[in-house]
Each structure stands twice: as structure tokens, then as C-alpha cells.
VMD Tcl script that builds the backbone (N, CA, C; Angstrom):
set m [mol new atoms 486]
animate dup $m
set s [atomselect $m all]
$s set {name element resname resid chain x y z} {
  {N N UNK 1 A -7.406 186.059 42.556}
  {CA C UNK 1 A -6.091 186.271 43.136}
  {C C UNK 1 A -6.245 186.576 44.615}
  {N N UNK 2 A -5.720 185.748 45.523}
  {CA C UNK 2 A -5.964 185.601 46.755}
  {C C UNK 2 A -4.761 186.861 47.521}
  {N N UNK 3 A -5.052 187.479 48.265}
  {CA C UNK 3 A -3.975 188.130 49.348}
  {C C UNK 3 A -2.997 187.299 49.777}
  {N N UNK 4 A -1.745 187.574 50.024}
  {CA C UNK 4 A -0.584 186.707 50.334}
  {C C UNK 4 A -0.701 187.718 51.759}
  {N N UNK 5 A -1.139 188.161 52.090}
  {CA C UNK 5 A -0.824 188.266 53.621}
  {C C UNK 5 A -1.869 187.774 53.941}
  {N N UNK 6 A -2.312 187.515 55.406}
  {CA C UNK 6 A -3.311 187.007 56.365}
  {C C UNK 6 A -4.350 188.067 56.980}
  {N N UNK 7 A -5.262 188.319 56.621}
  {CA C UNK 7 A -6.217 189.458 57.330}
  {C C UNK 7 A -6.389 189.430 58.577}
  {N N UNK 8 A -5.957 190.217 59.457}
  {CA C UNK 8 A -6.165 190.336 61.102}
  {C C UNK 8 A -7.819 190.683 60.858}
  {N N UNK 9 A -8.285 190.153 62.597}
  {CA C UNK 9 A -9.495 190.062 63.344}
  {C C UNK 9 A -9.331 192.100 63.503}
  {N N UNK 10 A -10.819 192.730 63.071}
  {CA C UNK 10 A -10.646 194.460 64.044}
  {C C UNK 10 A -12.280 193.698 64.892}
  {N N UNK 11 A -11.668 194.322 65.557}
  {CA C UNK 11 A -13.483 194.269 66.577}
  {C C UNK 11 A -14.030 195.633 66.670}
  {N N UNK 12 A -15.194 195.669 65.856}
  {CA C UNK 12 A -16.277 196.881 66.554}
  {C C UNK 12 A -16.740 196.911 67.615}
  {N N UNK 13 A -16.908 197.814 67.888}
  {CA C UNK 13 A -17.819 197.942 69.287}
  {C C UNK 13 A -18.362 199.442 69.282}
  {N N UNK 14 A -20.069 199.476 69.201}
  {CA C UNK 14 A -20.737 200.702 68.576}
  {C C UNK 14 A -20.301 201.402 70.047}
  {N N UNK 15 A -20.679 202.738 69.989}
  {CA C UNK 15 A -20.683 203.549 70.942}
  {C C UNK 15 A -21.936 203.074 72.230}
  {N N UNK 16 A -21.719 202.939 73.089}
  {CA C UNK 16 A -22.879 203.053 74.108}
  {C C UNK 16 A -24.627 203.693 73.652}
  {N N UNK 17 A -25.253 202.273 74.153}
  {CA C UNK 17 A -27.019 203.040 73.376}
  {C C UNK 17 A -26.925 203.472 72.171}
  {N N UNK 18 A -25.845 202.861 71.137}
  {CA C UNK 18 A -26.055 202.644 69.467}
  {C C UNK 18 A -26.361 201.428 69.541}
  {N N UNK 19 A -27.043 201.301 68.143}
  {CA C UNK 19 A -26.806 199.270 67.903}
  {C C UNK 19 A -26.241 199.221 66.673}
  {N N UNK 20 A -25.204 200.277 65.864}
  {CA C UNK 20 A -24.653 200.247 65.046}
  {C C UNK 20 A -23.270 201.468 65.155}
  {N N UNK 21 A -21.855 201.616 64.626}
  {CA C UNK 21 A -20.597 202.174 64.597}
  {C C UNK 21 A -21.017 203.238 63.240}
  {N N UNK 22 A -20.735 204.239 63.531}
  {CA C UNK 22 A -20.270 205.273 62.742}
  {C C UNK 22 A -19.435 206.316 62.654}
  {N N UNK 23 A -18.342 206.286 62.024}
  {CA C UNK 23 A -17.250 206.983 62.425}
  {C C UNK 23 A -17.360 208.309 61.215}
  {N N UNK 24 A -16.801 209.393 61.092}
  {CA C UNK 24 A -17.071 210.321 60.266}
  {C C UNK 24 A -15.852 211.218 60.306}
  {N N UNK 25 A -14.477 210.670 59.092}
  {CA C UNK 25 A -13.049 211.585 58.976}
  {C C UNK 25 A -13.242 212.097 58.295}
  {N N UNK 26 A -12.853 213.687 58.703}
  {CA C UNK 26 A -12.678 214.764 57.625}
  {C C UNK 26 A -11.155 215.082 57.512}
  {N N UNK 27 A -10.845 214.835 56.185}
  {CA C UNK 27 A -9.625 214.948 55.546}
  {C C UNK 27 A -8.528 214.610 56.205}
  {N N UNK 28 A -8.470 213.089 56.414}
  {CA C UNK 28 A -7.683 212.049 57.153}
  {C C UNK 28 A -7.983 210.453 56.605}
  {N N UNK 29 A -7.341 209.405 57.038}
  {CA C UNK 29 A -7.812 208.198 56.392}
  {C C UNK 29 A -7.716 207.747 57.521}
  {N N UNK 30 A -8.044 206.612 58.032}
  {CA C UNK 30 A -8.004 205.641 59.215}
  {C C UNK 30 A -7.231 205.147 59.721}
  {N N UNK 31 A -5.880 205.448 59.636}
  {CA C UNK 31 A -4.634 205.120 59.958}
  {C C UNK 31 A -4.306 203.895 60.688}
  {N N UNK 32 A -5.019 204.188 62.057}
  {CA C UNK 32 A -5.077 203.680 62.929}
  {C C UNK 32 A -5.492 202.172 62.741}
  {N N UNK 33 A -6.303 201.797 62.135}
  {CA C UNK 33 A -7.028 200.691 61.522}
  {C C UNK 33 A -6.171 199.960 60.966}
  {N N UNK 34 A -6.237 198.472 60.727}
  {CA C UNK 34 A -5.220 197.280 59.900}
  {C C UNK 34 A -5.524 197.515 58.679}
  {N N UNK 35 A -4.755 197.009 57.820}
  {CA C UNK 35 A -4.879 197.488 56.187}
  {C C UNK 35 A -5.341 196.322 55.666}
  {N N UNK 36 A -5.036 194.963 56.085}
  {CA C UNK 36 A -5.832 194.177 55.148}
  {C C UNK 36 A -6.803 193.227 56.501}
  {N N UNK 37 A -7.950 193.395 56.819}
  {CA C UNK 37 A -8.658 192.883 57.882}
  {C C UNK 37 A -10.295 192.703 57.475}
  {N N UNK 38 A -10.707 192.213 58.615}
  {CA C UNK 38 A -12.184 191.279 58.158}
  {C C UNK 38 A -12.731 191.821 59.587}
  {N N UNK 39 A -13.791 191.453 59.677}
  {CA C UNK 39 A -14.763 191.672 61.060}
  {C C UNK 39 A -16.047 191.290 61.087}
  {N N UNK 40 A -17.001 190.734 61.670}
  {CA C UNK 40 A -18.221 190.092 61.262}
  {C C UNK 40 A -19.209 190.894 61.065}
  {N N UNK 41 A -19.339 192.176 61.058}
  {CA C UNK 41 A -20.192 193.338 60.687}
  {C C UNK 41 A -20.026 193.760 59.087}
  {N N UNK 42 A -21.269 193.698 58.783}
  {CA C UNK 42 A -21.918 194.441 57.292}
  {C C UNK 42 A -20.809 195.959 57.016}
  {N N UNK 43 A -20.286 196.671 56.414}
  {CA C UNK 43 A -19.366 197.402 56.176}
  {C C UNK 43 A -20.277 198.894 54.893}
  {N N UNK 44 A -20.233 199.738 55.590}
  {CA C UNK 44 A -20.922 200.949 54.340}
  {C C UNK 44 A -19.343 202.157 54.780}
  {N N UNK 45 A -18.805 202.030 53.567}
  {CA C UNK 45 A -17.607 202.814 53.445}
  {C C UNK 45 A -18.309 204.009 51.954}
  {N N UNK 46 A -17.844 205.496 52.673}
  {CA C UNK 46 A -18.344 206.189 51.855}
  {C C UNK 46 A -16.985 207.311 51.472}
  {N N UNK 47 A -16.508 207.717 50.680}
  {CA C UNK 47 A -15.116 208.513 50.375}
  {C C UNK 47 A -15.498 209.327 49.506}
  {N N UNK 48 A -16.060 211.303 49.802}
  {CA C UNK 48 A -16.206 211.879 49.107}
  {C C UNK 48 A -15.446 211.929 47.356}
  {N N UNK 49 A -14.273 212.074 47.681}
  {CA C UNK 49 A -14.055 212.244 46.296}
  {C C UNK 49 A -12.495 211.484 46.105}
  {N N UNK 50 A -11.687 211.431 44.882}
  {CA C UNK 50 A -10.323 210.868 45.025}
  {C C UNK 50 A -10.935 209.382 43.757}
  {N N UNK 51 A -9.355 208.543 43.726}
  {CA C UNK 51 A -9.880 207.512 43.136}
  {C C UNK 51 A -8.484 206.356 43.804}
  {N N UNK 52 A -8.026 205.328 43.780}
  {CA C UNK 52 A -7.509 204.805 44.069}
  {C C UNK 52 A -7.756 203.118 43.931}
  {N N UNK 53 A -7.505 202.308 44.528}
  {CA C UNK 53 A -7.101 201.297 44.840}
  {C C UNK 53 A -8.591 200.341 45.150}
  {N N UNK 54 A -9.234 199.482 44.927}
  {CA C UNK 54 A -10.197 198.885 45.565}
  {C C UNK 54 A -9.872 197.336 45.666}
  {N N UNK 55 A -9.844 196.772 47.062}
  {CA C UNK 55 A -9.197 195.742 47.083}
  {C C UNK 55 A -10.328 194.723 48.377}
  {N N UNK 56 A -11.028 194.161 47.600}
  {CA C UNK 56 A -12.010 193.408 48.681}
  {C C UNK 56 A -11.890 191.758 48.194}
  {N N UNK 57 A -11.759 191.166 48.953}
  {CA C UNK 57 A -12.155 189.803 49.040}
  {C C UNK 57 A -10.792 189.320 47.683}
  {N N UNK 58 A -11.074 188.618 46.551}
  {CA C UNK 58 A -10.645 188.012 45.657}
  {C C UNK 58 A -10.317 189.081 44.371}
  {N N UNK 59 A -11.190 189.992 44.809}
  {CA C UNK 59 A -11.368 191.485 43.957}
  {C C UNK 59 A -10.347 192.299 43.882}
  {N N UNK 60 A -9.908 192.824 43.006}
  {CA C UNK 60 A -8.442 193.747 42.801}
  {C C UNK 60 A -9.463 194.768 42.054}
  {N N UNK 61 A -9.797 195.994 42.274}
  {CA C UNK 61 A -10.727 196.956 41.055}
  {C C UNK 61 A -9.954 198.453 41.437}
  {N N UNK 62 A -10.611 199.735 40.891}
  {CA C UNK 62 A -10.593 200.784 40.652}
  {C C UNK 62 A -11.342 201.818 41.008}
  {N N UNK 63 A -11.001 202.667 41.573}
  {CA C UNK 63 A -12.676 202.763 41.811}
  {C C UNK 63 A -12.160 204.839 41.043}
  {N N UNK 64 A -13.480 205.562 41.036}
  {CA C UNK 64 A -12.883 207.648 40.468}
  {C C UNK 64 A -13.888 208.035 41.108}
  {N N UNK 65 A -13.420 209.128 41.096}
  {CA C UNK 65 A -14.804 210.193 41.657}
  {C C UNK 65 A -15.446 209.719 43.070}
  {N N UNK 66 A -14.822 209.024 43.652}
  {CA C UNK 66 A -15.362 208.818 45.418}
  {C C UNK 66 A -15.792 207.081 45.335}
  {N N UNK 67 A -16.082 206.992 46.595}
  {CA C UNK 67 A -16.459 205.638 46.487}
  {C C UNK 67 A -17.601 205.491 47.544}
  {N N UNK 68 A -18.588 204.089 47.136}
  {CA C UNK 68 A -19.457 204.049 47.972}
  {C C UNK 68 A -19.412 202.212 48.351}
  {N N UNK 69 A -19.310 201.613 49.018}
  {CA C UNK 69 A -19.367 200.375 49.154}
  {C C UNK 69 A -19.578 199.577 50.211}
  {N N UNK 70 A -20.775 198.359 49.694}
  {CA C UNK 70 A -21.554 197.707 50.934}
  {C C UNK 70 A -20.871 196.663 50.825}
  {N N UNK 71 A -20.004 195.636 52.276}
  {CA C UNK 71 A -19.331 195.170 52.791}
  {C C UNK 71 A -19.906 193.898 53.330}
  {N N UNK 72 A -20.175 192.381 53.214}
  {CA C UNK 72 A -20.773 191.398 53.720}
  {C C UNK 72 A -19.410 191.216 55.204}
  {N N UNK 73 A -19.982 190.226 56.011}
  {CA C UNK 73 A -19.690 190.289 57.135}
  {C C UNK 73 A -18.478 188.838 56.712}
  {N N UNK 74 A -17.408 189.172 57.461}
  {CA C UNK 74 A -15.862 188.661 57.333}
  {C C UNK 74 A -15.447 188.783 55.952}
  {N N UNK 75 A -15.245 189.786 55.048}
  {CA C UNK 75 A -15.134 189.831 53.964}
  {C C UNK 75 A -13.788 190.568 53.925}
  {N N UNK 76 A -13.052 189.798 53.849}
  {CA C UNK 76 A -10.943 190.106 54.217}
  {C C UNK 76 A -11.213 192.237 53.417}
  {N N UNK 77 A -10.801 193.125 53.377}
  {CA C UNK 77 A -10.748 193.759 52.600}
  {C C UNK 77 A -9.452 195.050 52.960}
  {N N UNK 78 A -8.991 196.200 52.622}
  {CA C UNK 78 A -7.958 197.059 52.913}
  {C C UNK 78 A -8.662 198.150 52.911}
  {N N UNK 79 A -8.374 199.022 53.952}
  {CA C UNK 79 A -8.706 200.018 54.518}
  {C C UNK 79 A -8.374 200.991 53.325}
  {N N UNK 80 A -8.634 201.760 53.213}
  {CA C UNK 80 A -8.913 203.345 52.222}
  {C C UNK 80 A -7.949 204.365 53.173}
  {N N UNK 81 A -7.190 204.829 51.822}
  {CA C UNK 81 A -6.283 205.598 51.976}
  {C C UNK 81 A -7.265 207.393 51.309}
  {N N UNK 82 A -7.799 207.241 52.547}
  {CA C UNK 82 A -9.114 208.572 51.594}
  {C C UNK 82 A -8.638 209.821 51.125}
  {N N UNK 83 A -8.719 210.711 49.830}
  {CA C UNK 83 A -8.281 211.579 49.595}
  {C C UNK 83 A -9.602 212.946 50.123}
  {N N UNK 84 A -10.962 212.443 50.303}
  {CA C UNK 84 A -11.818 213.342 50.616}
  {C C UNK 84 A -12.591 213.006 51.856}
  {N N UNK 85 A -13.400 212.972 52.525}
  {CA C UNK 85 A -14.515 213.075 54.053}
  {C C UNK 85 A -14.609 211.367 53.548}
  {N N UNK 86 A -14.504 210.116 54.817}
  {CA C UNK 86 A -14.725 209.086 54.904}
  {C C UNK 86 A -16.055 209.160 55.882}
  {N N UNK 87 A -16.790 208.518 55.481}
  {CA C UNK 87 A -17.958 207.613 56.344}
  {C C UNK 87 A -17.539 206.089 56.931}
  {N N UNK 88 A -17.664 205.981 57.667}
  {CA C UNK 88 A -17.420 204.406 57.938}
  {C C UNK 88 A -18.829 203.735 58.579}
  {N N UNK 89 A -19.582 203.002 57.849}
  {CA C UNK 89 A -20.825 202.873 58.995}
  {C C UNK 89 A -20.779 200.998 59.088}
  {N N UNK 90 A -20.880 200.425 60.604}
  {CA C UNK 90 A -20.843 199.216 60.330}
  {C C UNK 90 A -21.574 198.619 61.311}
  {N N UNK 91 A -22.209 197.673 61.140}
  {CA C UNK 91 A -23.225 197.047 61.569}
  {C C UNK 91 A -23.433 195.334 61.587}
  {N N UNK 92 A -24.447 194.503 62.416}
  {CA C UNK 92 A -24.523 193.154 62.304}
  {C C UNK 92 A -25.639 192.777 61.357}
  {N N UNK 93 A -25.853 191.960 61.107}
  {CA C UNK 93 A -27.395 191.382 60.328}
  {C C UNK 93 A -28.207 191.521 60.970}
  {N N UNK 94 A -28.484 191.254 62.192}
  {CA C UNK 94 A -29.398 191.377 62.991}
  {C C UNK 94 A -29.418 192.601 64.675}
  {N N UNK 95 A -28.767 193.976 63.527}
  {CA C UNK 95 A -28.470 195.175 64.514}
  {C C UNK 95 A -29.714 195.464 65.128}
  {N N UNK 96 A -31.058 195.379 64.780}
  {CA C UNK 96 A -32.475 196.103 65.020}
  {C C UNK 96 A -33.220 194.847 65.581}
  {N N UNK 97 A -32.519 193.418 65.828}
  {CA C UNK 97 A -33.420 192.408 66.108}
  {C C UNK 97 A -32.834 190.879 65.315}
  {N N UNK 98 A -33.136 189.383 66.024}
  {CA C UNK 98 A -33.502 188.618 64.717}
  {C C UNK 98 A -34.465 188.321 63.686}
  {N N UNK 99 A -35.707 189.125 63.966}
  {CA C UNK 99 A -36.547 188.511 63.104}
  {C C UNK 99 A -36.876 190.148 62.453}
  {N N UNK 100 A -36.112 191.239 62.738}
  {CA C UNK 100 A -36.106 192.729 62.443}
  {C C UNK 100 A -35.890 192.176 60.502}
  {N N UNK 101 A -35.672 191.162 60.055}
  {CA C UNK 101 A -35.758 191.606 58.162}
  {C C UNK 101 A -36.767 190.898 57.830}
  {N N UNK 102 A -37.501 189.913 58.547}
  {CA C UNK 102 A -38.568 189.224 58.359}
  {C C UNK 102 A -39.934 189.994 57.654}
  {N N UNK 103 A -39.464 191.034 58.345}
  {CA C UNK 103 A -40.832 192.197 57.882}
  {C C UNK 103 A -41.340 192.310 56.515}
  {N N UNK 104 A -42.517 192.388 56.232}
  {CA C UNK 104 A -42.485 192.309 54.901}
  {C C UNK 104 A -41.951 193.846 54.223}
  {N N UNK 105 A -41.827 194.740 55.207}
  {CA C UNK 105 A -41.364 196.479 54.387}
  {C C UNK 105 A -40.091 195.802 54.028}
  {N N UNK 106 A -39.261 195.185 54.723}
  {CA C UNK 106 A -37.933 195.034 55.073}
  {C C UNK 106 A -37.030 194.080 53.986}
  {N N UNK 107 A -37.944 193.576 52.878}
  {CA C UNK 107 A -37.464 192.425 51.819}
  {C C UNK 107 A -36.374 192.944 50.841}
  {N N UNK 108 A -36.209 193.755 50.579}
  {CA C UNK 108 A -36.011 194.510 49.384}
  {C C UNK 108 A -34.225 194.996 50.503}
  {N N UNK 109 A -34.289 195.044 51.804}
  {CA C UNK 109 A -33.100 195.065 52.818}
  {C C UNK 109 A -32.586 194.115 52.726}
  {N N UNK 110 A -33.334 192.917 52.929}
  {CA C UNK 110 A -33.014 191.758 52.948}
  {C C UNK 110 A -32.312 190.859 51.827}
  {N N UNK 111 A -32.767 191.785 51.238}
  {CA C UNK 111 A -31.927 191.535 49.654}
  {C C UNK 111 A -30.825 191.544 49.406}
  {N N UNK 112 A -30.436 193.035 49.940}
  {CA C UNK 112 A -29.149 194.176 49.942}
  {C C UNK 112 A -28.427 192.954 50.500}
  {N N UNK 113 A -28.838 192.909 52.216}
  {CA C UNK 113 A -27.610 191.949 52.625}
  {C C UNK 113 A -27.357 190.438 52.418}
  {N N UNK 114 A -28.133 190.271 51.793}
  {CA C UNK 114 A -27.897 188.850 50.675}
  {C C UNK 114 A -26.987 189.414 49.752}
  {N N UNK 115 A -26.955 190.287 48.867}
  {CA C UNK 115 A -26.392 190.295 48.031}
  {C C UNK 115 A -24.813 191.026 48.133}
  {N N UNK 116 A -24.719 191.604 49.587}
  {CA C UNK 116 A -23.592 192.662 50.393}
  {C C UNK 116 A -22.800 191.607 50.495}
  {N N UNK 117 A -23.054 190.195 50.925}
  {CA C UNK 117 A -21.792 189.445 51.518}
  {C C UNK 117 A -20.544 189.452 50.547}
  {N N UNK 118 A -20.780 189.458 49.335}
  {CA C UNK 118 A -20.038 188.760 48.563}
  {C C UNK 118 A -19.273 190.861 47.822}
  {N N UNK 119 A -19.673 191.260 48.455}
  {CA C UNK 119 A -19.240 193.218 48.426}
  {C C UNK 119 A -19.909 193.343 47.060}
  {N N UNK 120 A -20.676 194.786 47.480}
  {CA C UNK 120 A -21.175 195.826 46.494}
  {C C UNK 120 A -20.839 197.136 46.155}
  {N N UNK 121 A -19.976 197.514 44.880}
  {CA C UNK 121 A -19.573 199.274 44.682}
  {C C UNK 121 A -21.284 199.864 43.932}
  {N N UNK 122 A -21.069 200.998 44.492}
  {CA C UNK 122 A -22.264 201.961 44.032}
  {C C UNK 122 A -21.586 203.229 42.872}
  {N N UNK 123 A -22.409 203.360 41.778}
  {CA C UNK 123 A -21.852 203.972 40.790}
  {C C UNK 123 A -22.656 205.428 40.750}
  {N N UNK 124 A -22.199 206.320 40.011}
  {CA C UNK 124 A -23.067 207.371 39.610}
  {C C UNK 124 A -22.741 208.206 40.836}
  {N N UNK 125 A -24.078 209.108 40.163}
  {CA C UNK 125 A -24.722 210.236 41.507}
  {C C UNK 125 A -25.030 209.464 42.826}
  {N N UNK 126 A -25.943 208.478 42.444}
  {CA C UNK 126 A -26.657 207.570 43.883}
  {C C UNK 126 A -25.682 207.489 44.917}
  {N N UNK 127 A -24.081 206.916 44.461}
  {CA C UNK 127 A -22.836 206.921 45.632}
  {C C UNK 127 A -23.052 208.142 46.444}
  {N N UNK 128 A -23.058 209.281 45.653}
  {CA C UNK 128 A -23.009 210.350 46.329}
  {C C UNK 128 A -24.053 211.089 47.012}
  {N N UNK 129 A -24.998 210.949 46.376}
  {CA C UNK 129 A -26.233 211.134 47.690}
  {C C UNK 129 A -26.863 210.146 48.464}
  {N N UNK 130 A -26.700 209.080 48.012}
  {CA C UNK 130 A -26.045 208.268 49.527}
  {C C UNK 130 A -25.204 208.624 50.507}
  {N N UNK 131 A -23.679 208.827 50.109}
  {CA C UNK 131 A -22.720 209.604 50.577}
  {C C UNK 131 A -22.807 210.874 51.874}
  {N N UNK 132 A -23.671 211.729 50.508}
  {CA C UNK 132 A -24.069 212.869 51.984}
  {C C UNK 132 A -25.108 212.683 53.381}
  {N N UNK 133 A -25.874 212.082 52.610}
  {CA C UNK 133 A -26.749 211.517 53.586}
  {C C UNK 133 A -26.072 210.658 55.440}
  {N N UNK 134 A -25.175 209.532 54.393}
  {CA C UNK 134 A -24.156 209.121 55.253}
  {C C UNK 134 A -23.673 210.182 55.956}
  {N N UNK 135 A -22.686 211.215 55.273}
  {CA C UNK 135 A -21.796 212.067 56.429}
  {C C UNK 135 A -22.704 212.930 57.310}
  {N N UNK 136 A -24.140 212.785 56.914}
  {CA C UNK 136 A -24.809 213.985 57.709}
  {C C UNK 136 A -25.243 213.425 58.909}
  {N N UNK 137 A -25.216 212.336 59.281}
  {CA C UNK 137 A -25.638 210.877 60.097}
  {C C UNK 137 A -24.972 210.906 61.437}
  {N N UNK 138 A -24.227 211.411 61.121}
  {CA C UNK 138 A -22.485 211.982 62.249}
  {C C UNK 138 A -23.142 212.819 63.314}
  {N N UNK 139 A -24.379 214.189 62.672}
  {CA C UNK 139 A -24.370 214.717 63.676}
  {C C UNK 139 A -25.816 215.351 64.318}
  {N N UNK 140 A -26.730 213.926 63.831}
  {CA C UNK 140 A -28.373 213.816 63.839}
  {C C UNK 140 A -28.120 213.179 65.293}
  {N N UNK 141 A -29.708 213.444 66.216}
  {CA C UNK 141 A -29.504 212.552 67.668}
  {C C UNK 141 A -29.727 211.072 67.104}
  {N N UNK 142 A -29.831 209.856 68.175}
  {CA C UNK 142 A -29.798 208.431 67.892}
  {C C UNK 142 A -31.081 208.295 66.926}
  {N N UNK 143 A -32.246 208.547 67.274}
  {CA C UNK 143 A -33.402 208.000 66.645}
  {C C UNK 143 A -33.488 208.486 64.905}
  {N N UNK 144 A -33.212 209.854 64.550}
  {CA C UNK 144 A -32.972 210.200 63.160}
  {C C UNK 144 A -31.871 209.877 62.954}
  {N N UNK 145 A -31.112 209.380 63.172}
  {CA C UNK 145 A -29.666 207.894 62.126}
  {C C UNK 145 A -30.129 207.166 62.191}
  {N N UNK 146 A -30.686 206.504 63.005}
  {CA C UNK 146 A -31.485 204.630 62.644}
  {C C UNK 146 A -32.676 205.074 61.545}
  {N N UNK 147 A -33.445 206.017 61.648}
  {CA C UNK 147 A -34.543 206.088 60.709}
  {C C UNK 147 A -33.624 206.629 59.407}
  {N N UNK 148 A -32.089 207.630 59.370}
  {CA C UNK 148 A -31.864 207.704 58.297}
  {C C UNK 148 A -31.051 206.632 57.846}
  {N N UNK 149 A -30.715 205.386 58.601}
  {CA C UNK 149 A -29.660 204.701 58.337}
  {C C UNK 149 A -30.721 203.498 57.062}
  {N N UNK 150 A -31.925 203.446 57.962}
  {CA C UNK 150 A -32.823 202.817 56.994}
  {C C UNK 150 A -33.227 202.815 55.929}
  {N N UNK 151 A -33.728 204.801 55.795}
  {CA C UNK 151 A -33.866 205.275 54.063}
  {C C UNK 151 A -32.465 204.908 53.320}
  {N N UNK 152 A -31.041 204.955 54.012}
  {CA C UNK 152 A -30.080 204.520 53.208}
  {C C UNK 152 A -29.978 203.233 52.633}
  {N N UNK 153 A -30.147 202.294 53.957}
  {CA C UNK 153 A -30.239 200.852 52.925}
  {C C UNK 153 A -31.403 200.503 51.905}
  {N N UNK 154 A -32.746 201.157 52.380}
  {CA C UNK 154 A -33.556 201.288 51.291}
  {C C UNK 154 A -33.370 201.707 49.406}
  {N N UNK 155 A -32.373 202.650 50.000}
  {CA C UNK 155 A -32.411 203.404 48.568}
  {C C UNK 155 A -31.249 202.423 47.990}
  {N N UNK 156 A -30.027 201.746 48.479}
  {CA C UNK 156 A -28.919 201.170 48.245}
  {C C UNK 156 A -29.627 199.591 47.970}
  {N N UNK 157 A -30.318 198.931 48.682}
  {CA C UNK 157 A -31.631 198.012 48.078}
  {C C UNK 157 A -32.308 198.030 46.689}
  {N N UNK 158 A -32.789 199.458 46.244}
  {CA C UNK 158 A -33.227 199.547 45.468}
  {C C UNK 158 A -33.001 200.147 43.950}
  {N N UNK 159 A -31.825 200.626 43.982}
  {CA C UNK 159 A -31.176 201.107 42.769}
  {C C UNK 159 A -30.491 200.722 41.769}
  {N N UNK 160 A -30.596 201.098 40.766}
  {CA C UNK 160 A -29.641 199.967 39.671}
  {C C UNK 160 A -28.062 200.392 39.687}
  {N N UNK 161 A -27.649 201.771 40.158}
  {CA C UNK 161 A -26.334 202.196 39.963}
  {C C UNK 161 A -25.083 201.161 40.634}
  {N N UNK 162 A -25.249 200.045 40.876}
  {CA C UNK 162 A -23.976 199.038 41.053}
  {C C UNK 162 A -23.613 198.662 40.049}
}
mol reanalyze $m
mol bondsrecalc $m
mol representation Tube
mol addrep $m
């Protein structure tokens, strides 16, 4: 079931000397933001707690107890009406480099965003300590968020809780 409205263009643009966007609302939703929109950046949306509405791509779902979800790049989807602390973290395929997934540590990443385009929900505990990890990301200097942004896609790479 396709959206009958048209998804507007949002443009990121990381903060100065990031190579990736992270935004971090406490007990607010994004207002500001279009409700049904796309953007060519990878998408990690994290929503402590609440349940509501999940509406990505062709997908109509449900989501309880918080949400965690990896976002492929132009993937139409609606902004979160958050009832608890939002993460927003968003990024390109090639934020760290082009040949930055080539690596052989890096396969198991490379995976993730193979398998992100088409959107991934995270279930269980893992959402959520993912989750914190995410909101704690907000207020580490630049070099410990890229090294924790990594253990995140690592662990989101490697888990069965989707």
C-alpha cells in the first residue's frame, strides 16, 4: 500500500567537522521536520519508550515499548510522534570514505547497509541498549561517537533481535 501523498526532499547537513547528523530530543518530537519525507542518508531513529504508528516505505507496522530503526537511503518514511527521548542519527554510505566498508573488519557493516535499504526494526532489549548507547553519543567529544557510532552498527550488524 503505497502513500497517497508525495514525500518531500529534507536535506541533512551534519554539524561542522562531523561526517555524520545527530540530533538528541528530550521529551519533544521533531515537529519541525516533514511527516512523510525521504533523504539520501542511512537513518538510525531511536524512541525510548511509547508505541505508535510505524510507517516506512510500502510498510504500515506497529511498533511497543520504544523503537529502534535502521533507515536505507531515500526510503519515503513519517517522522515519529515520540512519546519518550528521540535519537536521530543519520549518515551517507560512504560517511568515513569510499572504500571505508571494503575493509575486511567492516563486512558484517556492510551487510547492515545492504540489508538497511529496504528498513530494519530492532526488537527486544538490543533496541534498547543500542538506544542508550545512541542517546549517550549527544554528549561524548567527536572521536568517541565515531568509535561509538561504530560499536553501534557493529552490534546492529550482528544480532538476531530484528
Amino acid at each position: 500500500m503505497s502513500s497517497p501523498l508525495k514525500a518531500s526532499f529534507e536535506k541533512i547537513d551534519p554539524v561542522f567537522g562531523n561526517s555524520f547528523y545527530l540530533e538528541k530530543f528530550i521529551d519533544k518530537s521533531c515537529h519541525d521536520k516533514p511527516q512523510w519525507h525521504f533523504h539520501p542518508e542511512f537513518e538510525i531513529v531511536y524512541i525510548s519508550a511509547g508505541d505508535g504508528k510505524r510507517h516506512i516505505g510500502d510498510h504500515i507496522g506497529h511498533y511497543e515499548d520504544g523503537e529502534l530503526i535502521f533507515l536505507g537511503p531515500n526510503l519515503p518514511h513519517l517522522s515519529y510522534a515520540a512519546e519518550g527521548n528521540e535519537v536521530v542519527l543519520q549518515m551517507t554510505e560512504d560517511f568515513l570514505g569510499k572504500h571505508f566498508l571494503a575493509a575486511p573488519e567492516l563486512q558484517a557493516i556492510k551487510g547492515l547497509f545492504e540489508r538497511g535499504k529496504t528498513g530494519l526494526a530492532f526488537q527486544g532489549q538490543v533496541k534498547h541498549d543500542i538506544g542508550h548507547q545512541l542517546l549517550a553519543m549527544s554528549e561524548m567529544p567527536a572521536f568517541e561517537r565515531l568509535v561509538s557510532l561504530l560499536k553501534v552498527l557493529q552490534t546492529m550488524a550482528t544480532t538476531d533481535a530484528r
